[in-house]
N, C-alpha and C positions, 0 to 999 in steps of 0.2 A: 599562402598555402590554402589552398580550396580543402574540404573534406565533404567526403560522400552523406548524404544522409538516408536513409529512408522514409519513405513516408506510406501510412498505412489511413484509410479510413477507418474512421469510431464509430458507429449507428449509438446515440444518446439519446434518451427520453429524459424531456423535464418532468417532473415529478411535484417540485414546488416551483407557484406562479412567481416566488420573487426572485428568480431568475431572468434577467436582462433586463429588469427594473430596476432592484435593490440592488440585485448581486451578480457578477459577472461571470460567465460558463466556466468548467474550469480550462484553466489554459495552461502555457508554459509560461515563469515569468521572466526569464530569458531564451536566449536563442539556444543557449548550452543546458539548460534545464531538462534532465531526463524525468521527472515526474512535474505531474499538473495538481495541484492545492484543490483538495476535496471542503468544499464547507458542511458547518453544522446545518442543519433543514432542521431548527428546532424550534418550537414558537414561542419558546421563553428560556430566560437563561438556564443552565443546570451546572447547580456545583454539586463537585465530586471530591470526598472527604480522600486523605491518606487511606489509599487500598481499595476504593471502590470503585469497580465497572462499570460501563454503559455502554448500551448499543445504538448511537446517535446516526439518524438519517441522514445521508447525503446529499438527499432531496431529486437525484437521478437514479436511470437505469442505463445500461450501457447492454450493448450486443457484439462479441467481437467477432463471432460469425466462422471466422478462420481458425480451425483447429491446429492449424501454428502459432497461434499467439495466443497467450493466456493474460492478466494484469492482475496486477498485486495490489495492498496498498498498503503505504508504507505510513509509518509517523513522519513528525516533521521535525527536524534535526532539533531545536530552536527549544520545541515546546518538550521533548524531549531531553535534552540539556540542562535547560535553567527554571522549567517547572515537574519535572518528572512523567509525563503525558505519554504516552506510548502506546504502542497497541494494546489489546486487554489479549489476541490469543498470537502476538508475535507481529507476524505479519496474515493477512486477508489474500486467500487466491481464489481470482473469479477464474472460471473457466470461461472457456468459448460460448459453448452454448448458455452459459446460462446470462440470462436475460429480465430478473427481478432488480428490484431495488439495489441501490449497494448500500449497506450500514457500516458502519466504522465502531470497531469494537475498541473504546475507549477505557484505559487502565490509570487510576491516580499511584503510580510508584513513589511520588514525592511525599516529602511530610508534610505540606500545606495543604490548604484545602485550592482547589484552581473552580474559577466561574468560565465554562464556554457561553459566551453570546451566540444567538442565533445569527449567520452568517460567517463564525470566526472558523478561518483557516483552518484543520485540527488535521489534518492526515495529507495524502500523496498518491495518486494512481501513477505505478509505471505498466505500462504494454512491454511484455516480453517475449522473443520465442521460445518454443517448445520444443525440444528434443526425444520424441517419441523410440523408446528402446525396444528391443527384444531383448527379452533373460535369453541367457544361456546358461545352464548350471554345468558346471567343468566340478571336476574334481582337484586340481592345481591352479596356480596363477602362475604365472612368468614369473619370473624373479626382478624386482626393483630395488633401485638405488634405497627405497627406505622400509620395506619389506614389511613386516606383520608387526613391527615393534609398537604399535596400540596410541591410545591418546596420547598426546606430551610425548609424545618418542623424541620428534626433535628436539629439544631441548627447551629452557626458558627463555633463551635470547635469539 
């Protein structure tokens, strides 16, 4: 079974020279990989106690040019999971136009203390589209199968 893909150009500036030296662009690390591994651009290690943030360099800037597509960046499941590592403001949305560095706002949610290395994996870019709305403010809504009944309406299971 073939599947459709799309493919979109990045415009990427290196920011730090050990890129394609030390360390490899970021890429996909399989074929089915919807996000590409952001590294630390740090020039020494940084530990991060239980509960404390940083805003560690990516060591790139990205341009996505197309005001259909915006990218995010995500944590990485992994470090997330089994060290507590996570974004510090959720998830990161670059816009289109913007065209500065990208930082990785890093969160210690665990109870240990974690060391990032300069080059270690820590986050995820994905390219998304954009779905540009107009409000309309009505005074009703149609009527739906699960209608106005608020958070937890559905139930726990």
């Amino acid at each position: 079974m073939s599947t459709a893909s799309a493919s979109h150009s990045l415009q990427i500036k290196l920011l730090d020279p050990r890129f394609g030296d030390d360390w490899s662009l970021p890429g996909y690390a399989t074929e089915a990989s919807a996000g590409m591994d952001l590294r630390a651009a740090l020039d020494t290690a940084l530990t991060l106690q239980p509960g404390d943030t940083a805003l560690v360099p990516s060591g790139i800037a990205i341009h996505l040019a197309d005001p259909n597509l915006c990218a995010v960046i995500l944590p990485r499941s992994g470090l997330g999971h089994r060290h507590g590592i996570v974004m510090g403001n959720g998830t990161g949305l670059i816009d289109a136009d913007y065209q500065g560095p990208l930082l990785i706002s890093v969160w210690n949610r665990g109870r240990e203390a974690f060391t990032i290395e300069p080059g270690d994996r820590i986050a995820q870019l994905v390219v998304l589209p954009v779905v540009r709305t107009v409000l309309q403010v009505v005074d009703t809504f149609a009527d739906s199968a699960r209608g106005a009944g608020g958070f937890g309406h559905t139930g726990v299971r």
